[in-house]
C-alpha positions in Angstrom: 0.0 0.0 0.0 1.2 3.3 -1.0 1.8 5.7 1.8 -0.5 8.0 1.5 -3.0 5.3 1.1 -1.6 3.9 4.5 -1.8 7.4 5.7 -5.6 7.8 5.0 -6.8 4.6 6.6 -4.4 5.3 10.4 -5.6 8.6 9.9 -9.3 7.1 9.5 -9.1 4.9 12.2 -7.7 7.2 14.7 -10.8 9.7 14.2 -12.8 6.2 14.9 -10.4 5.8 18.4 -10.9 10.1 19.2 -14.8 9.6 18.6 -15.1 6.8 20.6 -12.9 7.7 23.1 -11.2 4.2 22.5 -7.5 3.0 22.1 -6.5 1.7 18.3 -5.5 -1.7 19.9 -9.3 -1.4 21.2 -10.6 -0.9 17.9 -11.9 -4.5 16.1 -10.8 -6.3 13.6 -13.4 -5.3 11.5 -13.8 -2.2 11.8 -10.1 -2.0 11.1 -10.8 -3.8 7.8 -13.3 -1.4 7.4 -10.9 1.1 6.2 -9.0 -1.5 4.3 -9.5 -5.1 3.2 -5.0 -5.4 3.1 -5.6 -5.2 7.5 -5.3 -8.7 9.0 -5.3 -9.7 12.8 -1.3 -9.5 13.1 -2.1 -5.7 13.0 -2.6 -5.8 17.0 1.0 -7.1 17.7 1.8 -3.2 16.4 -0.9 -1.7 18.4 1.1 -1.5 21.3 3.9 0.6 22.6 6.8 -2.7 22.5 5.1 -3.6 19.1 5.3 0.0 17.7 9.0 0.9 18.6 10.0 -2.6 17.1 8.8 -1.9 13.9 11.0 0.5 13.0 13.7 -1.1 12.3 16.1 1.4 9.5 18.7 3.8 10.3 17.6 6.4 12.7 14.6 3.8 13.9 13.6 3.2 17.2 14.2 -0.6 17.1 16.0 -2.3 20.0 18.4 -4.0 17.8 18.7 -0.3 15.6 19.3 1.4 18.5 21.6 -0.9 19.6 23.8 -0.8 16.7 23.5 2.6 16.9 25.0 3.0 20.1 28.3 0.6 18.7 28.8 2.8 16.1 28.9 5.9 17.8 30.9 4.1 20.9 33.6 3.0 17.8 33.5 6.4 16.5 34.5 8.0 20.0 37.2 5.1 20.6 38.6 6.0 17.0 38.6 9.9 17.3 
């Protein structure tokens, strides 16, 4: 899904969450799929903090493991300088 797309439908079901006064990870499955057909039930294992922050795994991402490696290179950087 293209961002934007992906953009639309989190921004859809967050006005669903704000309206009624619920949590995304409270939100059902289908009303989920109600904003797209591509949702499937893995989407609550990112519907939490642990499960958000571990998705983002690139450079600059908030990943353990990222962050982690992060740390080593800046740690090798210092050692080198």
């Amino acid at each position: 899904m293209a961002f934007r797309d992906a953009h639309e439908v989190v921004g859809l079901a967050v006005r669903l969450g704000l309206e009624s006064q619920r949590d995304l990870s409270e939100l059902t499955l289908a009303e989920l799929q109600g904003f797209s057909a591509l949702v499937s039930e893995d989407v609550f294992a990112y519907l939490t903090l642990e499960g958000s922050v571990a998705a983002r795994q690139h450079i600059g991402g908030t990943a353990p493991e990222t962050v982690k490696a992060a740390i080593q290179a800046a740690r090798q950087l210092l050692d080198n300088a």
